[in-house]
Backbone bond lengths (Angstrom), bond angles and torsions (degrees), N, CA, C in turn:
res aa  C-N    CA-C-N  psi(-1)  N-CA   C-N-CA  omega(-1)  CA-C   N-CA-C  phi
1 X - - - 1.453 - - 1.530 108.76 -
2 X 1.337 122.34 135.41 1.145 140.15 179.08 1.620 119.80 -54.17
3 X 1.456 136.06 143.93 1.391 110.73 -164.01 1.255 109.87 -81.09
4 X 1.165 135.47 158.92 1.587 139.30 169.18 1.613 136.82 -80.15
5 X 0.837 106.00 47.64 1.620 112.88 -178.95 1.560 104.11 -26.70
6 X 1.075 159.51 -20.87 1.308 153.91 -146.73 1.340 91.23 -138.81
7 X 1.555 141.41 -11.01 1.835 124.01 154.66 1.257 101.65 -80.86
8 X 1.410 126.80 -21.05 1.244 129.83 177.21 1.535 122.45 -61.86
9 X 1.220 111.98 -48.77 1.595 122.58 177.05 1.535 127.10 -129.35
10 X 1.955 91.28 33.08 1.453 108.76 178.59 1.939 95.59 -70.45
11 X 1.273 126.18 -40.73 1.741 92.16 162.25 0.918 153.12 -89.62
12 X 1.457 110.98 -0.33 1.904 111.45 172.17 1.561 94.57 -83.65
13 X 1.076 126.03 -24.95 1.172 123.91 -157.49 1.810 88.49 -75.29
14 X 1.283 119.33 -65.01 1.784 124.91 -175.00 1.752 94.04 -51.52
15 X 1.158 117.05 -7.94 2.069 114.87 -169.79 1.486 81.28 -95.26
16 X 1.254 124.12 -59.23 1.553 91.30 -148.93 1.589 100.49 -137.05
17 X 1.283 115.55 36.44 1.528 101.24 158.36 1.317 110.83 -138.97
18 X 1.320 99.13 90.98 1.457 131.35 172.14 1.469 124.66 -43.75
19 X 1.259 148.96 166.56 1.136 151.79 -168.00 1.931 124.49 -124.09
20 X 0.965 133.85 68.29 1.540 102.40 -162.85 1.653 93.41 -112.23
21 X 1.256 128.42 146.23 1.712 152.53 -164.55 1.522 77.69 -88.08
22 X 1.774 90.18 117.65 1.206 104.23 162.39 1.982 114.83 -111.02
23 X 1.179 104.84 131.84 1.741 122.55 -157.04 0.995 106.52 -17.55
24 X 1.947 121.04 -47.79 1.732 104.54 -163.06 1.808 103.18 -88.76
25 X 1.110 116.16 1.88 1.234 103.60 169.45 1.469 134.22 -66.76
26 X 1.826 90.20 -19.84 1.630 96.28 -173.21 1.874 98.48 -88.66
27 X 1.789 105.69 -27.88 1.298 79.99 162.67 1.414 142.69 -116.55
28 X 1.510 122.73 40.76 1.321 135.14 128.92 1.128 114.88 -70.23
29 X 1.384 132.83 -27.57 1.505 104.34 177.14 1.723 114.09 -90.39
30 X 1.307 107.13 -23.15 1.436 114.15 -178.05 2.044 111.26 45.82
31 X 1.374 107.21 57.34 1.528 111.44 178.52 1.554 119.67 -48.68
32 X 1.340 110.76 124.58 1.613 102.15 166.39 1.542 111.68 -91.52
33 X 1.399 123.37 127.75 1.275 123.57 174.87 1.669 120.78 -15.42
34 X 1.219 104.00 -35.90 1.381 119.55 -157.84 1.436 119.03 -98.06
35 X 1.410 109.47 -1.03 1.582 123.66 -156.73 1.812 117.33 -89.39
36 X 1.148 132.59 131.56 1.778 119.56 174.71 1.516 84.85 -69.77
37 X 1.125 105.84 135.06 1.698 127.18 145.93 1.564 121.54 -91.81
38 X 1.398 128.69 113.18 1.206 120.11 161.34 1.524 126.98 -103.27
39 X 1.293 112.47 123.11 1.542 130.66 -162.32 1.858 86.51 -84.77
40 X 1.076 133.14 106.73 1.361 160.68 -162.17 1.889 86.67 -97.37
41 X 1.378 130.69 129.85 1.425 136.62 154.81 1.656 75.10 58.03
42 X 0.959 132.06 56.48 1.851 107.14 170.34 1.437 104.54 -103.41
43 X 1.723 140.46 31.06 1.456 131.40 154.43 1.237 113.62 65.89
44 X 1.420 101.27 -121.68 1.638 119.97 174.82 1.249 124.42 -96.73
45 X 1.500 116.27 19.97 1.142 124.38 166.24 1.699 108.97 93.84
46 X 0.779 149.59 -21.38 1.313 160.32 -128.52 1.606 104.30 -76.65
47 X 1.424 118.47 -15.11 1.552 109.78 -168.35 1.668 87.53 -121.73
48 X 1.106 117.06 -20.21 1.399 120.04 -177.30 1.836 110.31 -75.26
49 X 1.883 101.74 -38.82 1.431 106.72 161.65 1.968 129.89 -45.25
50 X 1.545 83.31 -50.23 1.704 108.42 171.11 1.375 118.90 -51.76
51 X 1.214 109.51 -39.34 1.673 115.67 -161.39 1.224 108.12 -129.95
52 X 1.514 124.22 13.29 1.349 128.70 -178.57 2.117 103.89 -83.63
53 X 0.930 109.60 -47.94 1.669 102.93 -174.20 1.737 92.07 -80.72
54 X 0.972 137.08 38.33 1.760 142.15 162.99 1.356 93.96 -93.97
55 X 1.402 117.81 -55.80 1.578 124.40 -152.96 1.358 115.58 -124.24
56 X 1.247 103.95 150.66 2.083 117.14 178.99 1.526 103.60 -22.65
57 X 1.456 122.39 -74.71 1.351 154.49 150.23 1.167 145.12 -115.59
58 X 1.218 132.20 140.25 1.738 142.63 164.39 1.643 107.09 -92.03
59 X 1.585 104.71 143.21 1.119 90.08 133.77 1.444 112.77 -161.10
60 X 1.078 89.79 154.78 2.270 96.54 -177.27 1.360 120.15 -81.48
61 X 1.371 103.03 112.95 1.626 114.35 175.97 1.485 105.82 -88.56
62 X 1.352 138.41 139.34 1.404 154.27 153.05 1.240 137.23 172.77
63 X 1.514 107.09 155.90 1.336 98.37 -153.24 1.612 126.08 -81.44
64 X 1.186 120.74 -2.24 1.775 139.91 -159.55 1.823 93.53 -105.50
65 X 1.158 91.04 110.51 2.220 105.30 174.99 1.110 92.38 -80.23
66 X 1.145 141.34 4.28 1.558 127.89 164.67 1.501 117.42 -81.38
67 X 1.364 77.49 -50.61 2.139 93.94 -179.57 1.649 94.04 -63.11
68 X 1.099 128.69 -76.77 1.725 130.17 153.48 1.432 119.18 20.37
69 X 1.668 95.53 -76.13 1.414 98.92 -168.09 1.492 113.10 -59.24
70 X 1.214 118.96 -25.73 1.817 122.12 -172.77 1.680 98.46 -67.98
71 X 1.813 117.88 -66.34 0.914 124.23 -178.64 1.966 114.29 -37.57
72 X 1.505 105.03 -32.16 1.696 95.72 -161.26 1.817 81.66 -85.75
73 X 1.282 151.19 -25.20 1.448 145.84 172.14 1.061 113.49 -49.61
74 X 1.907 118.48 -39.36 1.399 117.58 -174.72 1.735 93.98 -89.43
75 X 1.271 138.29 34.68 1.297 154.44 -175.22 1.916 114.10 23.12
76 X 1.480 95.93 60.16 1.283 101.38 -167.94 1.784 96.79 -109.10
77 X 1.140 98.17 142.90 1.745 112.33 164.63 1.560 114.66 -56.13
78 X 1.456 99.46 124.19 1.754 84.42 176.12 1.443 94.44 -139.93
79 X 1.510 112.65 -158.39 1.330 115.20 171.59 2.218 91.02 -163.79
80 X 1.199 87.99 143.79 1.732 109.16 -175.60 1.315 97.77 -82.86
81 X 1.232 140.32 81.35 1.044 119.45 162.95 1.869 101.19 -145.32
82 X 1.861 98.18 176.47 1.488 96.48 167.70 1.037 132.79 -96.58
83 X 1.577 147.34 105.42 1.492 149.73 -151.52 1.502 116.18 -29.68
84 X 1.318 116.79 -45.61 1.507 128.01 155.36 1.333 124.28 -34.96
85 X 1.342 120.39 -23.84 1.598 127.29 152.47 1.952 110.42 -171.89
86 X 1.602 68.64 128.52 1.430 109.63 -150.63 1.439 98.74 -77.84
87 X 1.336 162.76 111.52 1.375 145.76 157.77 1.459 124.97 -55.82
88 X 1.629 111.43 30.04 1.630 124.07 169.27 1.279 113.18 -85.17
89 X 1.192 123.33 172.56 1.692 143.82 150.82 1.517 109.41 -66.94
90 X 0.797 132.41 141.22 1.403 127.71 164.65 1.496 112.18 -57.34
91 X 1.374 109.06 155.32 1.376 120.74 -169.22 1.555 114.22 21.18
92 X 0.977 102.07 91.41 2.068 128.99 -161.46 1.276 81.89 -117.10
93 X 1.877 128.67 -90.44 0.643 154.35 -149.07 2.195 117.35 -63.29
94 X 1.380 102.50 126.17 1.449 100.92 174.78 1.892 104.31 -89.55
95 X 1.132 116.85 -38.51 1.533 117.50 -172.14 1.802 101.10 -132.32
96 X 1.196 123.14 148.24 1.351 133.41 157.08 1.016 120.24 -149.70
97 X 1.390 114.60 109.67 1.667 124.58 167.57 1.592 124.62 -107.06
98 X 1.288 97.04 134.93 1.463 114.46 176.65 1.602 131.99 -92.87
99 X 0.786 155.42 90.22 1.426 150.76 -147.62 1.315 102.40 -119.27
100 X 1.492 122.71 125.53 1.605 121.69 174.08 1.288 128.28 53.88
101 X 1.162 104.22 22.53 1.430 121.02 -160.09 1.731 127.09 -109.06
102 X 1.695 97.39 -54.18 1.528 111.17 172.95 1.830 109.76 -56.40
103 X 1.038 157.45 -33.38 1.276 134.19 166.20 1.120 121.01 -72.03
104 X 1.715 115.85 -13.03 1.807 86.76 -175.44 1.802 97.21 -101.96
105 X 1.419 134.16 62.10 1.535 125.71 -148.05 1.928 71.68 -150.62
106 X 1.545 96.30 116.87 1.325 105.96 159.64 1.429 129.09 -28.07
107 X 1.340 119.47 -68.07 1.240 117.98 -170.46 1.503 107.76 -125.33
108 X 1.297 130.97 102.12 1.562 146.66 -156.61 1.634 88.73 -64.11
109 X 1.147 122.41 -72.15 1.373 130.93 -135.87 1.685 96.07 -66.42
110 X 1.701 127.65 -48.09 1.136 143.30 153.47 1.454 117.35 -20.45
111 X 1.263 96.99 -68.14 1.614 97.15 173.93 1.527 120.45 -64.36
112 X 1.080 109.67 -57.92 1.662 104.42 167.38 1.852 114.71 -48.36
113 X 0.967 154.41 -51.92 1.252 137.89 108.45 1.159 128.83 29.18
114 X 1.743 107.14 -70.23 1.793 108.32 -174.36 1.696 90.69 -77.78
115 X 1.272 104.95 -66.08 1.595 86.06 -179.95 1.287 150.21 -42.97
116 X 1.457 119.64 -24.00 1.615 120.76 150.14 1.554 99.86 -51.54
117 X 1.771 116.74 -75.28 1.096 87.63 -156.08 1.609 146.45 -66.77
118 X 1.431 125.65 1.45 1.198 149.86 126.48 1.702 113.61 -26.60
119 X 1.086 106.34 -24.17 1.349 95.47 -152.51 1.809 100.98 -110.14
120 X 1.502 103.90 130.27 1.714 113.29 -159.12 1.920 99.05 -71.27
121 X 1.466 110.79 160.47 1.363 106.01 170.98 1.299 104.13 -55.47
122 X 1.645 103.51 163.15 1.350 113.44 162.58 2.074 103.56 77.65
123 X 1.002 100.05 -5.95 1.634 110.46 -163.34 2.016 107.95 -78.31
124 X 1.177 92.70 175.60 1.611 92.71 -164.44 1.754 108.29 -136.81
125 X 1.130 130.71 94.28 1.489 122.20 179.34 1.504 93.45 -80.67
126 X 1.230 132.51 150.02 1.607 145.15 138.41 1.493 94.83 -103.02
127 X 1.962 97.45 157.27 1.265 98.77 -171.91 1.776 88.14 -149.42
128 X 1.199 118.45 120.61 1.700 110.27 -176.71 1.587 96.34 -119.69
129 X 1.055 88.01 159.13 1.799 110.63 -157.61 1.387 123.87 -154.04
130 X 1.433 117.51 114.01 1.565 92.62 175.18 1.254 126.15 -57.34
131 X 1.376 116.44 160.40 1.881 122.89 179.92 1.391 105.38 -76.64
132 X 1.414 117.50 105.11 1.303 113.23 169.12 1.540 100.34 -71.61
133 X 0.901 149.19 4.20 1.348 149.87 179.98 1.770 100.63 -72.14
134 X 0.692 127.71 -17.70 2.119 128.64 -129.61 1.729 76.63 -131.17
135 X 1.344 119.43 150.99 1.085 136.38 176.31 1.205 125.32 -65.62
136 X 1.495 120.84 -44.17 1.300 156.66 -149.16 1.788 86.47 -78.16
137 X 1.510 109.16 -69.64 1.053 126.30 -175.08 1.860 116.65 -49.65
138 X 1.464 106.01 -55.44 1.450 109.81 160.20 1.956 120.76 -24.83
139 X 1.521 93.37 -49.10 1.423 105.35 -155.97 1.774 103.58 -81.07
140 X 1.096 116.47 -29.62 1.546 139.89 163.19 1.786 101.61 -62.92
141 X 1.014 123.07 -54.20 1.771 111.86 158.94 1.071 124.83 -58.72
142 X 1.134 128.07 -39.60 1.090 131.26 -178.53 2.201 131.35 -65.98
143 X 1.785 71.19 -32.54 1.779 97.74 178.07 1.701 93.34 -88.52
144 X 1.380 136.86 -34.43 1.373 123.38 -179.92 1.192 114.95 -76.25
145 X 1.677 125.82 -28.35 1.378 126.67 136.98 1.257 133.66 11.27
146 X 1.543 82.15 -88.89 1.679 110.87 -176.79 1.538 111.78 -58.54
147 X 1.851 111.05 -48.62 1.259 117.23 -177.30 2.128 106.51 -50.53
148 X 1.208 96.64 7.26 2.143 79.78 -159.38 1.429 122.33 84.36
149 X 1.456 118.28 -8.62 1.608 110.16 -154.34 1.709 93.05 -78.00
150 X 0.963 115.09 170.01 1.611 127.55 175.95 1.451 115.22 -75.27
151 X 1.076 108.07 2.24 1.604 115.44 -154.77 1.542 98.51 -78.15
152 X 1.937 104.31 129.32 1.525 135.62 -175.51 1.171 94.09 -122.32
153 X 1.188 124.61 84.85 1.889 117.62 148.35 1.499 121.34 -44.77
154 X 0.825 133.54 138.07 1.730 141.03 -176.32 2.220 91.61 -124.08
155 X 1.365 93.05 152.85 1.609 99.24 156.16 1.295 114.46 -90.68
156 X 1.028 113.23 179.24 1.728 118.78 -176.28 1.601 103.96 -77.35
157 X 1.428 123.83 -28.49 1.476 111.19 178.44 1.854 106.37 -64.15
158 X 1.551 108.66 -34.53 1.131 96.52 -160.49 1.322 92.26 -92.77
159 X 1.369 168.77 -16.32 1.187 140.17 134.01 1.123 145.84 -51.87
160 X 1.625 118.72 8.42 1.518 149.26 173.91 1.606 93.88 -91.38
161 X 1.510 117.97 -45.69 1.372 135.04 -178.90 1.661 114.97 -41.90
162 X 1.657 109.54 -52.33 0.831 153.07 -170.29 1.828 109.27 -46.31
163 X 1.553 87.45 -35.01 1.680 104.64 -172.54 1.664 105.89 -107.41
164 X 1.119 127.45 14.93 1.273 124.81 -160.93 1.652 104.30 -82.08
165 X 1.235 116.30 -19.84 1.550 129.59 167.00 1.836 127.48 -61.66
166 X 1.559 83.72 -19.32 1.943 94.66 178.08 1.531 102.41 -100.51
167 X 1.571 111.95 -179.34 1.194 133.13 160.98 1.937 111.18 -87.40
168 X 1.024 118.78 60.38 1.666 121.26 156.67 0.941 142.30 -122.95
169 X 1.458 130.70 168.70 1.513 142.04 -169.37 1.607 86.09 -112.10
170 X 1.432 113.70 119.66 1.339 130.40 142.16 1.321 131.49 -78.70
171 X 1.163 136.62 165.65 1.611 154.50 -177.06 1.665 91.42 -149.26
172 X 1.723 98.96 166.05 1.206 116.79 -177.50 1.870 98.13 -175.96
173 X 1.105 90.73 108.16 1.583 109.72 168.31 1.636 110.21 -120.10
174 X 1.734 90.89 151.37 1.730 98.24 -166.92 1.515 77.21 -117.52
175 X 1.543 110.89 163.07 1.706 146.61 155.34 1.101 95.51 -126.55
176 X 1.580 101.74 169.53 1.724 122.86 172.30 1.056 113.67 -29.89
177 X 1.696 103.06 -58.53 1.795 110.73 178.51 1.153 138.34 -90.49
178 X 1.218 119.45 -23.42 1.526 140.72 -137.43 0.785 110.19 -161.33
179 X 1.914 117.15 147.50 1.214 115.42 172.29 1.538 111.62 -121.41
180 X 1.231 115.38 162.24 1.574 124.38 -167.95 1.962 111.85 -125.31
181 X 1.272 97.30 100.35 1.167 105.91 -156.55 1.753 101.52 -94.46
182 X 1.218 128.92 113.66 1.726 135.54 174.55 1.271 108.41 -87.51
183 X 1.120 104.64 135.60 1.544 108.26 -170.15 2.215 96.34 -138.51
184 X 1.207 115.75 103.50 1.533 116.62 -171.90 1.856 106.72 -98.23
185 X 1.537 116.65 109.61 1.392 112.54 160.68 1.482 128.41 -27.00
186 X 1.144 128.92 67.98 1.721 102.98 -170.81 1.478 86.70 -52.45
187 X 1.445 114.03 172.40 1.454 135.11 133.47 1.332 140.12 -82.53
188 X 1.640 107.35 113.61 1.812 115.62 174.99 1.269 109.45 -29.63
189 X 1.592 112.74 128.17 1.459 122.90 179.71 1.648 101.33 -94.51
């Protein structure tokens, strides 16, 4: 088994990288009170904490029991697994968001994949990402590089790309850092 960088710094990481909902996230995802949310790569829970009293339920899928163990303290539902296969039903899920997540995930295209199919008609993945575009961000690849981590930054076209195999309406909003990519289920006519 491959080494784990993320059991490694599953607690400074739950210490100090905090979470706060930034505006267009709430409206790409547009939550219905009533909806399962699945926090996709969600760690220690931290976005699932944020957006968990929005919705029916959350729960955090990923693969590192380190990142895990924080998330099951903040007494959140999760499941151990790798995003690339999901231990759901198909179309389970009303919303799934990913945050910081899609580059360090073995096989990109797979996961985007597992996550549609998880994902209920009418349903909504968001996917936030740093801007490999932005310098800052470059230099953060470059240092995860070095660390060994697996980490593939994509731009937002090419993870919009990613979906060109389904029936959806995308969005794509930039921040300073990051981009926040909407991705909407149409429904098969």
């Amino acid at each position: 088994m491959p080494f784990d960088h993320f059991d490694l710094i599953a607690g400074l990481y739950n210490w100090t990288a905090k979470f706060s909902i930034p505006a267009p996230l709430l409206d790409l995802l547009a939550l219905p009170p009533d909806s399962l949310l699945l926090d996709a790569g969600g760690g220690t829970g931290r976005v699932a904490e944020a957006l968990g009293g929005m919705v029916k339920e959350v729960v955090v899928a990923d693969i590192s029991r380190g990142m895990l163990g924080h998330a099951a303290e903040k007494g959140l539902e999760m499941a151990c697994t790798p995003v690339e296969r999901l231990p759901f039903a198909s179309s389970t899920f009303d919303r799934i968001i990913m945050v910081d997540a899609l580059h360090h995930v073995f096989d990109q295209r797979q996961t985007i994949n597992e996550l549609w199919r998880v994902l209920a008609p009418d349903g909504r993945i968001v996917i936030i990402e740093p801007d490999i575009h932005k310098f800052a961000v470059k230099l953060i690849a470059i240092g995860e590089k070095m660390l060994l981590m697996r980490s593939h930054f994509l731009s937002a076209e090419e993870i919009a790309a990613l979906f060109a195999n389904h029936n959806v309406h995308v969005r794509v909003i930039s921040d300073e850092f990051n981009v926040l990519i909407g991705v909407e289920k149409v429904r098969e006519m």
